[in-house]
C-alpha positions, 0 to 999 in steps of 0.5 A: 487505398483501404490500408492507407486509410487504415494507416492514417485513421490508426495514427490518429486514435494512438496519438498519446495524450500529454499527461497532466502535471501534479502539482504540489507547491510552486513545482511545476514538473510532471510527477515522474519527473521530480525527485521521490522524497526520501524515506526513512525506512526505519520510520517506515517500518515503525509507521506500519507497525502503528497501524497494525497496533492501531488496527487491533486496538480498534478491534479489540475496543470492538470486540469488548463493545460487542461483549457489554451490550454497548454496540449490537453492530457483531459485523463490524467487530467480527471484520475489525477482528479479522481485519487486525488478524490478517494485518498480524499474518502479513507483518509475521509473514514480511519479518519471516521473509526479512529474516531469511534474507538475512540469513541468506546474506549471513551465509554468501561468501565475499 
């Protein structure tokens, strides 16, 4: 008796909700079932490298405010700074990381 309450109040509670659908459009299919759209991974690459030049020149037009005495705010040009310089070393770290592959792919026998 007790286990089949069990069983029955369990149903309950797990049943899934359906899920809302995101519009966009006249589309009316949920989200997992439309088509990605396709991106240009070359436009995507040079989209990256955008914001991580536009992340230094902000810090850089920070750091040069700090510098004159135009902006007092040296938080916000040191986390702009910082910011700009971890963007560097992750953009070092995936071109590192392509290039390896690549070597590796260079060296697999067909």
């Amino acid at each position: 008796m007790l286990i089949a309450s069990i069983g029955n109040s369990a149903g309950t509670w797990m049943q899934a909700a359906p899920l809302p659908s995101v519009s966009s459009g006249g589309n009316s299919l949920p989200a997992w079932e439309r088509p990605a759209p396709q991106a240009d991974f070359g436009q995507y690459l040079t989209n990256a490298l955008d914001q991580v030049n536009s992340l230094h020149l902000d810090a850089d037009k920070q750091a040069q405010m700090v510098a004159t005495g135009q902006s007092a705010d040296l938080n916000a040009a040191v986390m702009a700074v910082d910011k700009a310089a971890l963007a560097l070393q992750l953009t070092v770290a995936v071109t590192n990381r392509a290039i390896e592959a690549y070597k590796e792919v260079s060296r697999m026998q067909m």
